[in-house]
C-alpha positions in Angstrom: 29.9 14.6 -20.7 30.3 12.7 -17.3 27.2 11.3 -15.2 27.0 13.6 -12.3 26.8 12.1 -8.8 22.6 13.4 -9.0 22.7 11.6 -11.7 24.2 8.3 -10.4 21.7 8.1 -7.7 19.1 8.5 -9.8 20.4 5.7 -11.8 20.9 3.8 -8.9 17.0 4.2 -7.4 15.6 3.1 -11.1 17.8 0.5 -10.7 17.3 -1.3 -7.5 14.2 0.7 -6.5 17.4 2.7 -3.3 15.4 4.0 -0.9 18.7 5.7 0.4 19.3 6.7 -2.8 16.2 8.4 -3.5 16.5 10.2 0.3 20.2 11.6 -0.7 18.1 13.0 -4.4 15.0 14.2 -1.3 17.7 16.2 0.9 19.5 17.5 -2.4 16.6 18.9 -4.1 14.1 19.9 -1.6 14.6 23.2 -0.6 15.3 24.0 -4.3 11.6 22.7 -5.0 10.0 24.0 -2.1 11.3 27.4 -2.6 10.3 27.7 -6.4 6.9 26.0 -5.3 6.6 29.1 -2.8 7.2 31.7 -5.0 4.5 30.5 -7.4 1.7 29.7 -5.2 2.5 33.3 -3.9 4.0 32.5 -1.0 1.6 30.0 0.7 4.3 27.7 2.8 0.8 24.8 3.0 0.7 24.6 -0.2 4.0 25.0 -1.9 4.6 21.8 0.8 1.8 19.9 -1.1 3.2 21.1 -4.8 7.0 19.5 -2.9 5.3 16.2 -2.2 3.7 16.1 -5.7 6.8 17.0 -7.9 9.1 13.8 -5.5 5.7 11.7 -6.3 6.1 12.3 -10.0 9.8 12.0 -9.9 9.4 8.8 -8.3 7.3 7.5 -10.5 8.6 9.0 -13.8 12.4 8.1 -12.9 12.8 5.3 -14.9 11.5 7.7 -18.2 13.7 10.0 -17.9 17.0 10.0 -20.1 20.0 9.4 -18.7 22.1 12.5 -19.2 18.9 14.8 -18.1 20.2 17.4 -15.7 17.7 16.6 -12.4 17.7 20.2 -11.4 16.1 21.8 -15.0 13.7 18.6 -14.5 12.6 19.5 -11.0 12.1 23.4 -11.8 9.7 22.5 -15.0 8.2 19.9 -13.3 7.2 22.3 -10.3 6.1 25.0 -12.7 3.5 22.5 -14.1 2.2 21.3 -10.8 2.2 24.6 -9.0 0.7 26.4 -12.1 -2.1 23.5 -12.8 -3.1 23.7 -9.4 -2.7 27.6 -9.0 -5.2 27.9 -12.1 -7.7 25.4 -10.3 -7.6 28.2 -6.8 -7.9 30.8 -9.2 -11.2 29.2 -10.6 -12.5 29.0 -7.3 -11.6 32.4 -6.3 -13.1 34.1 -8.6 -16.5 32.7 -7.5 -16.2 34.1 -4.5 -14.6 37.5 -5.5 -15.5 39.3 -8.8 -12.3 40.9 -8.7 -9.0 40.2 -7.5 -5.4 41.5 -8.5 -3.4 38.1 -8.1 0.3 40.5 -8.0 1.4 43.6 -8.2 2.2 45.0 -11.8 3.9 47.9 -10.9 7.6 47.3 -10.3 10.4 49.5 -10.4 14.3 49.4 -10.6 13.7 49.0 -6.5 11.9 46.4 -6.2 12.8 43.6 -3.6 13.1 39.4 -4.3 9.3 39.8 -3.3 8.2 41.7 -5.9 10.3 39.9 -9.1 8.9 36.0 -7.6 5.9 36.2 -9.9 7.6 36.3 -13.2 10.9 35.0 -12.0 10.3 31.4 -12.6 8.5 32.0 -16.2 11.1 34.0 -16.9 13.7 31.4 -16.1 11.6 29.1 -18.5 11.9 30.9 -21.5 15.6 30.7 -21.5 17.8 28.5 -23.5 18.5 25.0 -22.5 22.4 26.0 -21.6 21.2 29.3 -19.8 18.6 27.7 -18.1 21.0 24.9 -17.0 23.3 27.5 -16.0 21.4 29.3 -13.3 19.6 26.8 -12.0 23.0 25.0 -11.2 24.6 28.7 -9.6 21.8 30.1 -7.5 19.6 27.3 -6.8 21.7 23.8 -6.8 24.3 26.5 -5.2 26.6 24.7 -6.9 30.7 26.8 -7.5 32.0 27.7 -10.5 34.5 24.9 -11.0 31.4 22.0 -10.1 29.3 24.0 -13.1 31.8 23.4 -15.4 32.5 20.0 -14.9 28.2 19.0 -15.0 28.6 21.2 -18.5 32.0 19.8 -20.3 33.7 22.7 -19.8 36.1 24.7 -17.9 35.7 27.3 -14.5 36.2 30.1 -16.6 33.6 29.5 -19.3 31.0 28.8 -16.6 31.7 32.0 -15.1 30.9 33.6 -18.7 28.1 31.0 -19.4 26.5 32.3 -15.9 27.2 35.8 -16.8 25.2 35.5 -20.0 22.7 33.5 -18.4 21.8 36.6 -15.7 22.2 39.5 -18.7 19.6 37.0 -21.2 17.3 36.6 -17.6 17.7 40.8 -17.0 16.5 41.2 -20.5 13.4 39.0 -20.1 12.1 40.6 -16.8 12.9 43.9 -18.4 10.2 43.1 -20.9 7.8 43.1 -18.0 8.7 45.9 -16.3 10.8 44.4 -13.5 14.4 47.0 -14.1 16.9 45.6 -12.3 20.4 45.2 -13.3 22.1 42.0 -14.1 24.4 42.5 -11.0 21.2 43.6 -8.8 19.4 40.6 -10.0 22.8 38.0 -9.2 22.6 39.4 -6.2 18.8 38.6 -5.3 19.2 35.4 -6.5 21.9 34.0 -4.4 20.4 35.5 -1.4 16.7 34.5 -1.9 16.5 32.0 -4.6 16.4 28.8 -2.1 14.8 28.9 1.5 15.0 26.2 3.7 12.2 23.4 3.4 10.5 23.2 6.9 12.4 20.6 9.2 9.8 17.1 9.3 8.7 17.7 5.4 11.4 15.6 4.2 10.5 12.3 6.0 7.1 13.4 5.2 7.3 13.5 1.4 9.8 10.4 1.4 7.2 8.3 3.1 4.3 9.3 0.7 6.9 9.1 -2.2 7.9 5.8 -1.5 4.9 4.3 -0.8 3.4 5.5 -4.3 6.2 4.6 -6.2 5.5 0.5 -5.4 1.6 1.2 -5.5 2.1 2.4 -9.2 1.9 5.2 -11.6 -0.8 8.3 -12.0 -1.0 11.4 -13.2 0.0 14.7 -11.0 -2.8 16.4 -10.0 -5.4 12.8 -9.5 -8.2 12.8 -7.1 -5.6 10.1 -4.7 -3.0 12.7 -4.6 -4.9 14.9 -3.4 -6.7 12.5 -0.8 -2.4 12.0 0.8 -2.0 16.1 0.9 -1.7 16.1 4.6 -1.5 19.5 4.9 -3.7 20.7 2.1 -6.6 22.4 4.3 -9.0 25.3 3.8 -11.0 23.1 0.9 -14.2 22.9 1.4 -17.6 22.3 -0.7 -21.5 21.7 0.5 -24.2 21.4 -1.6 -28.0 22.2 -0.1 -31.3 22.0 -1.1 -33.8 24.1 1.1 -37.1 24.7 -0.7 -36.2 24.1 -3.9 -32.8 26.1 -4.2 -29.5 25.2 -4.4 -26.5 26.9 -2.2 -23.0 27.0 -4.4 -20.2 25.6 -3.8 -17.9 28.0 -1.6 -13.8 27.4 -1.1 -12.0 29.6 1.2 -7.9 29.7 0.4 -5.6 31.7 2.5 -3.0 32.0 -0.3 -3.6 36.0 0.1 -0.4 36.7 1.8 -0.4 40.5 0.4 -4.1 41.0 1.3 -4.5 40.4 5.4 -7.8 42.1 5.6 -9.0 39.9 2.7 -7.7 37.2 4.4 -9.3 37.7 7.4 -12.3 38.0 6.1 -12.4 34.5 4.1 -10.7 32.6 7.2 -14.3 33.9 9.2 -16.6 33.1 6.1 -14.4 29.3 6.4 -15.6 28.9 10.1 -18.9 30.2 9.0 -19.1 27.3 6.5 -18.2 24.3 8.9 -20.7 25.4 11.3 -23.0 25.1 8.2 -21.3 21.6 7.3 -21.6 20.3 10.8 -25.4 21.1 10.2 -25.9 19.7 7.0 -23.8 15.8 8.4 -26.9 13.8 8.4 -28.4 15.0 5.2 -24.8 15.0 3.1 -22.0 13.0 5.5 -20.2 12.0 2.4 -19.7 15.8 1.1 -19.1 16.9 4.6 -16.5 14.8 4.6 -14.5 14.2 1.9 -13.9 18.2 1.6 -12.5 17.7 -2.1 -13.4 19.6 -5.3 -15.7 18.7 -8.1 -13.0 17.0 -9.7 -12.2 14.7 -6.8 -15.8 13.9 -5.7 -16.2 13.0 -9.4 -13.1 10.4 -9.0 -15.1 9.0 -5.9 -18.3 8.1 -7.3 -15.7 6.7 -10.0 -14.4 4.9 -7.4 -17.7 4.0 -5.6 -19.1 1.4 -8.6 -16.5 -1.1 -6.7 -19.2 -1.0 -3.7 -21.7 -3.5 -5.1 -19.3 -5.6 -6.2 -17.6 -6.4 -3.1 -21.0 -6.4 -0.9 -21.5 -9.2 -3.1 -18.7 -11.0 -2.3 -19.1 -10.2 1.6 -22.9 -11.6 1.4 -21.5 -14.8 -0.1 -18.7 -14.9 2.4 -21.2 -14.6 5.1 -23.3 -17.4 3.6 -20.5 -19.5 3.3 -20.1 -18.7 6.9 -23.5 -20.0 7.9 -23.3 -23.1 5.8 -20.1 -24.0 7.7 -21.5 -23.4 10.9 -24.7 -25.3 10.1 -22.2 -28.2 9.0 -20.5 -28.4 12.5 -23.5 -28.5 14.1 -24.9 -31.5 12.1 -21.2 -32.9 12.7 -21.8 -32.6 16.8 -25.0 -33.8 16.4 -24.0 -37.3 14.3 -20.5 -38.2 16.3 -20.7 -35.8 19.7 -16.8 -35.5 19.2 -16.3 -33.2 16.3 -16.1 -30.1 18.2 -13.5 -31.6 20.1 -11.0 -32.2 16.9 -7.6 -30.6 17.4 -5.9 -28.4 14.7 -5.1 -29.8 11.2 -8.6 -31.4 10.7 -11.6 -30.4 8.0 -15.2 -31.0 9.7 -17.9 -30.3 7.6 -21.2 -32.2 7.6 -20.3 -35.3 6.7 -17.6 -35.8 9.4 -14.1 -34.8 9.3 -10.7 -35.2 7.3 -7.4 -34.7 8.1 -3.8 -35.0 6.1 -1.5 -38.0 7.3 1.3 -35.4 7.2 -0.6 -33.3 9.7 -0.6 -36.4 12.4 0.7 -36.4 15.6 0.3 -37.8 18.6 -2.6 -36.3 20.1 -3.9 -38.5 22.6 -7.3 -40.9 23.0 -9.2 -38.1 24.5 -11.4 -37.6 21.6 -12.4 -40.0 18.5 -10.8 -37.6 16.2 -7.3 -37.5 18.2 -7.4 -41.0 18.6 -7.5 -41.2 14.6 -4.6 -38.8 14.3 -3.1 -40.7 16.7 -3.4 -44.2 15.1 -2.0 -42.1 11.7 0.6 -41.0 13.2 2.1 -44.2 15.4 1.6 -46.1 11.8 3.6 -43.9 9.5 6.5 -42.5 12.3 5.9 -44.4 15.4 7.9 -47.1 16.9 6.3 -51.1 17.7 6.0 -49.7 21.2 3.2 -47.2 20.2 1.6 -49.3 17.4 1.0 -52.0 20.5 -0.1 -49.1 23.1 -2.9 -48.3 20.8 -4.8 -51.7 21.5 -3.2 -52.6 25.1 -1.1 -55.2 23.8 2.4 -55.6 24.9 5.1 -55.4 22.4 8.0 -58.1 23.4 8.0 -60.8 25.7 9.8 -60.8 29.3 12.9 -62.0 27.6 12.8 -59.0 25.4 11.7 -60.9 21.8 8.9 -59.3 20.3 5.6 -61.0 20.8 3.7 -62.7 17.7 0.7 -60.4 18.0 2.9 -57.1 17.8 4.3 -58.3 15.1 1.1 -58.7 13.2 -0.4 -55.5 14.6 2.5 -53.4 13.6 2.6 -55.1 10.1 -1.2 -54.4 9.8 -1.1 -50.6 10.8 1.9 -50.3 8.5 0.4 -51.7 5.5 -3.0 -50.2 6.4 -1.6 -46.6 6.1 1.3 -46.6 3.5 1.1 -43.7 0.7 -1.9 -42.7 2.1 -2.3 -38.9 1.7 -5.8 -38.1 3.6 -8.0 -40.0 6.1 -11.7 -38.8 5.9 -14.7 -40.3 8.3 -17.8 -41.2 6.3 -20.1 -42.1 8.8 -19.9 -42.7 12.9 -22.9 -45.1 14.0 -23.3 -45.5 17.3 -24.4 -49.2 18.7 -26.3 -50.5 21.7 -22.7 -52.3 22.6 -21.2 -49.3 23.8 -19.3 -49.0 20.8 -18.6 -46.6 17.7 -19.0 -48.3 14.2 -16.9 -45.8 12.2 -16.4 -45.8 8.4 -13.3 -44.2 6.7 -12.2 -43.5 3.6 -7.9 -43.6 2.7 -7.1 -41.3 0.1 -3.5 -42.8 -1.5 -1.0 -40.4 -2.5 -0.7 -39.9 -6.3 2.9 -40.2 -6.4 2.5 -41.7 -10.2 1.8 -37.7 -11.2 -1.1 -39.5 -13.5 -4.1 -37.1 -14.0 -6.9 -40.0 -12.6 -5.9 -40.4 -8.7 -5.8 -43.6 -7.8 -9.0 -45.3 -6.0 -9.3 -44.7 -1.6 -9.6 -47.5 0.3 -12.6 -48.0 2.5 -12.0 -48.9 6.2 -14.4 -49.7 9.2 -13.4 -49.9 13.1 -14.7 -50.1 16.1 -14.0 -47.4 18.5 -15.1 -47.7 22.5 -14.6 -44.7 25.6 -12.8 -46.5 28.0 -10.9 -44.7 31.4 -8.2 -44.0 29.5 -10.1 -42.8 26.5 -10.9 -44.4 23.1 -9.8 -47.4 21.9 -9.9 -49.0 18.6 -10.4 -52.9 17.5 -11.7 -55.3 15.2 -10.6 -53.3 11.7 -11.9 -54.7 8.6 -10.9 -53.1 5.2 -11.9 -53.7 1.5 -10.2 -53.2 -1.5 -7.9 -56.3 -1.1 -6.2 -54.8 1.9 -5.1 -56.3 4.8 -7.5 -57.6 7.1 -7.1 -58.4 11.2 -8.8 -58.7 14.2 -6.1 -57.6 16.9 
């Protein structure tokens, strides 16, 4: 048997994870879903829109699962039988607190009964079919696929589709016969083709694909999970309170208005709804969570679940505002002991004990501030020219006849040698003098370019630092650790 095209796309989305593909599979199969979904949540468009989104959900996720030669269409109906009955069964439930007695659809058919009245049983019935049969309608009267396409998805010829179809409506009369639904096998062909598929509203599509997509990369789940149920964007008419006033408890109270064939019923619960959110807008500051979340037991269940993450992350948020305080503290001390370090420009780490900054972060930042000088310095040692190492200390770089000068030769070889490999410059302590100038201590963090697990020892370095006009200015370096040592 050949891989149909529905099947190639699917192949294609488990794949590469096809967006388009999955969209092409979205505007295929929709209005088959959405129709079945309709019929067996007894005609309630809302929510045979939620039971669509669900079933593309699940496909999404369970894609990759699924064997390779399934046929997509027998998938999709059985898939939206489970949904739609699961969450038919939960309404139910709820219903029948409210109403002692309800007749959910009409039993008594006859040989004239319209596509309205079969829809209950039509979908079970199509269930309890063989695999082949099953296949076999599904592909004529909801894929509204031709004879000749039929016989190609089965391995076998126009002509014994037509007889496989023929078979399939005569094993699907039988069935309904058995529950009192009498029409013929030609009367029942008929109904299907005209109302077996009805058109999905026009925006659901982009709808479900957005929600689809989006829960496919967040991960798997199973259907009918309080999060599902919090992305129903048109789920409504769900609502539960809880009261106590003088020791007695109200009961929870869900209006639905799935009663398509009961309009003074329906009436009648829409008005007990509105009743109930008046109540709810009443009860906000005694129960704002309930009031709320308007989900079932079952989801507010999920929620306190999903509540005993709280503490945890208050935790974190109380140490992350600590951490918060402490820094600010820091930079306070820092402005305190040097009066510059709330001028530092990007790239540098204050904290209390001054500030650091990576040599690959340098530039040229100016003299306006001790810590741009010290980027500056950085940066005119390890990428600057002789011109800029001499501008640091007012000394001129070559002579009128263009040679360089003795002492820019030793000043360039001294910042040179003073920063090479060195990975980080840190301030250890600024102490001002009665001079006018800055005694600053630094620490020179070399690279480890030896990849050996024990760095290898910083070099401690002290200058001077003065404001002049033009800014600061450094001189008189001294350094320990058997570096180079001048007095420009």
């Amino acid at each position: 048997m050949t891989m149909t095209d529905s099947q190639e796309l699917l192949a294609e989305y488990v794949r590469n994870g096809s967006e388009s593909a999955f969209r092409k599979l979205l505007g295929r199969y929709l209005d088959f879903v959405y129709s079945t979904a309709v019929r067996l949540v007894n005609g309630d468009t809302h929510l045979a829109e939620d039971v669509a989104q669900m079933v593309f959900v699940d496909l999404a996720k369970m894609a990759r699962d699924l064997p390779a030669d399934s046929m997509l269409g027998g998938w999709l109906h059985r898939h939206t039988c489970f949904v739609a009955g699961t969450l038919m069964r939960g309404e139910r439930r709820r219903q029948a607190r409210e109403r002692q007695a309800f007749e959910m659809r009409t039993t008594d058919h006859d040989a004239g009964a319209d596509f309205a009245e079969l829809v209950p049983a039509l979908d079970e019935a199509i269930n309890e079919l063989g695999d082949q049969d099953r296949t076999a309608i599904l592909l004529r009267f909801f894929e509204r696929r031709n004879l000749r396409s039929i016989g190609e998805t089965l391995g076998s010829t126009e002509n014994a589709a037509q007889k496989r179809v023929e078979r399939a409506l005569e094993q699907l009369h039988t069935i309904l016969k058995q529950r009192g639904i009498a029409l013929s096998a030609a009367a029942l062909g008929t109904s299907l083709a005209a109302g077996a598929v009805t058109a999905a509203p026009a925006d659901l599509a982009a709808s479900i694909a957005a929600a689809t997509l989006r829960s496919a990369a967040v991960g798997g789940g199973t259907t009918l999970t309080f999060l599902k149920l919090m992305t129903m964007t048109k789920l409504r008419a769900v609502v539960i309170g809880s009261l106590v006033v003088a020791g007695l408890s109200t009961s929870f109270v869900v209006e639905h208005n799935s009663l398509a064939k009961s309009r003074a019923e329906n009436h009648a619960l829409l008005a007990r709804s509105q009743d109930l959110e008046n109540q709810l807008g009443q009860m906000q500051q005694e129960n704002q969570q309930m009031a709320k979340l308007k989900v079932d037991a079952d989801g507010l269940r999920a929620l306190r679940q999903a509540n005993l993450e709280l503490p945890r992350l208050r935790g974190k948020m109380t140490r992350l505002e600590q951490e918060n305080a402490n820094l600010a503290n820091a930079l306070k001390s820092a402005n305190a002991r040097g009066g510059e370090l709330a001028d530092a420009s990007p790239g540098t780490n204050q904290s209390a004990a001054g500030f650091s900054f990576k040599t690959a972060m340098a530039r040229n930042s100016g003299f306006g501030t001790l810590p741009a000088t010290l980027q500056t310095v950085t940066w005119a040692a390890m990428a600057g020219t002789p011109e800029d190492i001499c501008r640091l200390e007012g000394q001129a770089a070559t002579a009128p006849d263009g040679s360089p000068t003795e002492a820019s030769g030793h000043m360039v070889q001294f910042y040179q040698n003073l920063f090479k490999d060195i990975d980080s410059v840190q301030v250890l302590d600024m102490t001002p003098r009665t001079d006018g100038n800055t005694e600053v201590l630094l620490q020179l963090h070399p690279s480890n370019t030896s990849g050996s697990d024990t760095p290898p020892a910083p070099t401690l370095a002290a200058v001077y630092a003065q404001r002049g006009d033009a800014g600061w200015q450094l001189h008189g370096w001294s350094v320990a650790n058997g570096q180079p040592v001048a007095t420009p």
